[in-house]
Structure formats: C-alpha cells, structure tokens
C-alpha positions as CSV (number, residue, x, y, z in Angstrom):
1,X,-23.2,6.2,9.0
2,X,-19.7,7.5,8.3
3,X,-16.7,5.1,9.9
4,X,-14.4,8.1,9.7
5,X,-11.7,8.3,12.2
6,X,-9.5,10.7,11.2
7,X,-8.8,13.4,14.1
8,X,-8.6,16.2,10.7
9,X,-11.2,16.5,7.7
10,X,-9.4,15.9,4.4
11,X,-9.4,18.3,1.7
12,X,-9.2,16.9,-1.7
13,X,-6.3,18.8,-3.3
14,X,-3.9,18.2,-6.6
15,X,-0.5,20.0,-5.3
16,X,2.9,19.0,-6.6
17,X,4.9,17.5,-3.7
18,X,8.8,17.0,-3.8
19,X,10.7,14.8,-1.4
20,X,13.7,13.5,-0.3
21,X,14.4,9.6,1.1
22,X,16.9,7.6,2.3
23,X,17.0,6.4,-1.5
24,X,16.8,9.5,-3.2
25,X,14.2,12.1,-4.9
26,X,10.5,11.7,-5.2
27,X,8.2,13.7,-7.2
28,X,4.5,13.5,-6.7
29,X,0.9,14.9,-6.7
30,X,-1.1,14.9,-3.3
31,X,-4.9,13.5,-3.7
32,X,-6.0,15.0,-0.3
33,X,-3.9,16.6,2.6
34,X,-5.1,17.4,6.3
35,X,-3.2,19.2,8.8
36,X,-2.1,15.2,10.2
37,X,-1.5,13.6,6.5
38,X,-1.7,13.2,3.2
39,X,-2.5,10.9,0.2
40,X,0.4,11.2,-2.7
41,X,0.6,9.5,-5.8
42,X,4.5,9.2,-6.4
43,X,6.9,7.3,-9.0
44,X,8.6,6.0,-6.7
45,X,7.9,3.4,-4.5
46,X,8.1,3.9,-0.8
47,X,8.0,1.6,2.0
48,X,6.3,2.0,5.5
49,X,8.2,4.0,7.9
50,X,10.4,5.5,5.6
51,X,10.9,8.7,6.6
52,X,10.9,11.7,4.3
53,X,11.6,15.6,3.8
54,X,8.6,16.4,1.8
55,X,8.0,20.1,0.1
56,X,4.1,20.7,-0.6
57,X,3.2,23.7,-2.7
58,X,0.1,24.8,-2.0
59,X,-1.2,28.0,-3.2
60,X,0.3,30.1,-0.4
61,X,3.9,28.3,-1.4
62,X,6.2,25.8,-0.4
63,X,6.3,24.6,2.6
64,X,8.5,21.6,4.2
65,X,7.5,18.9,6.6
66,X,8.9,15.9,7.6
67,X,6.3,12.8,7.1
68,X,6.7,9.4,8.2
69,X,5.1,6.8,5.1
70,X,1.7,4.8,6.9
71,X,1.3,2.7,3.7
72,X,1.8,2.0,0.6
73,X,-0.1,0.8,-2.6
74,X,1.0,0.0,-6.1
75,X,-2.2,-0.1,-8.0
76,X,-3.7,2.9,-5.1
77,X,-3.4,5.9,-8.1
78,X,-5.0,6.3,-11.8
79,X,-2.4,8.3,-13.2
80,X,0.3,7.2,-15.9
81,X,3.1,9.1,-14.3
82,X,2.6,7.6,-10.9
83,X,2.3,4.1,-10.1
84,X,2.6,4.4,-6.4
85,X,0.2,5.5,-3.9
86,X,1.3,6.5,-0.1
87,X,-0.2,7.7,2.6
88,X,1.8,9.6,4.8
89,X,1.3,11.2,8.3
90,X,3.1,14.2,9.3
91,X,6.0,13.8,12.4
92,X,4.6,16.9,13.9
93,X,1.7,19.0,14.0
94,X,1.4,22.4,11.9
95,X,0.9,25.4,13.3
96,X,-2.8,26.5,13.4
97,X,-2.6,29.9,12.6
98,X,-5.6,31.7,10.3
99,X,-3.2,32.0,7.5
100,X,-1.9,28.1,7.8
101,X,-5.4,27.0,8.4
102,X,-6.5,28.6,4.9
103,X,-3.7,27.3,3.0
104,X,-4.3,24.1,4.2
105,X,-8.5,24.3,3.2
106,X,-8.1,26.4,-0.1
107,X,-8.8,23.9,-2.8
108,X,-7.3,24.0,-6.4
C-alpha cells in the first residue's frame, strides 16, 4: 500500500539549481521536483523556513521561483560536493500550461 501524500507525483530529475538566501549563494542539484517541491542536494546548509530565490534549469531553461526550505538533512545526499539535503516547497503554484507541464515531467 503506498502512504504517499503528496498532492503532485515526483519526477526524479538531476537539474542544476542556483539560489539566493538571506546568507548568500547556493548551488545545488535537484533529486526530484513536482510542480509543489523539490528535493536538492546543496553545499550549503539551509535552515527551515528560510526563504529562497531559486533558478531551476530544466531542459526547456531557467526558470525562477521562490521556495520556502520544509527541512533539512545533513547526511540526506550521497554526493561529495553536497553535504546538505533540503526539501523545499514552492510559495506559489506554477502555471499549468502544456508547455510548463512537460518541462516539469521531461526527465534527464
């Protein structure tokens, strides 16, 4: 039986993400993205409810939203370059046009 509770499906996705935080840049690498949230593993550590500018570039390009940190998790990602995991939920919901909603599904 799955326990998921998520209102959007996940897609598993590697996409470089840059941000900006009340402490400065963050680089990072999302590990799945819905049209709510996303899972990034990040160098630096964030705490919950900072609020960031975040640029995700997906294959259809950049685009900017501002996300709102859930969580976060030291040990959460594998990767030498990141040491941080965060989940993050987005402050508002993206457009749901054919073109968004493909970007948002196309995996790597």
């Amino acid at each position: 039986m799955d326990n998921e509770k998520r209102i959007y499906p996940r897609t598993q996705v590697k996409w470089s993400v840059s941000g900006i935080t009340n402490s400065g840049m963050m680089q990072g690498e999302t590990q799945n993205i819905s049209l709510n949230g996303a899972f990034i593993c990040c160098e630096k550590v964030l705490r919950p409810n900072e609020v960031l500018l975040l640029t995700v570039n997906g294959p259809s390009g950049p685009m900017q939203v501002i996300a709102r940190v859930v969580w976060s998790n030291l040990r959460a990602c594998d990767a030498k370059e990141f040491t941080s995991g965060v989940g993050v939920k987005f402050m508002w919901s993206l457009p749901r046009t054919e073109s968004e909603r493909f970007m948002w599904t196309e995996a790597d």
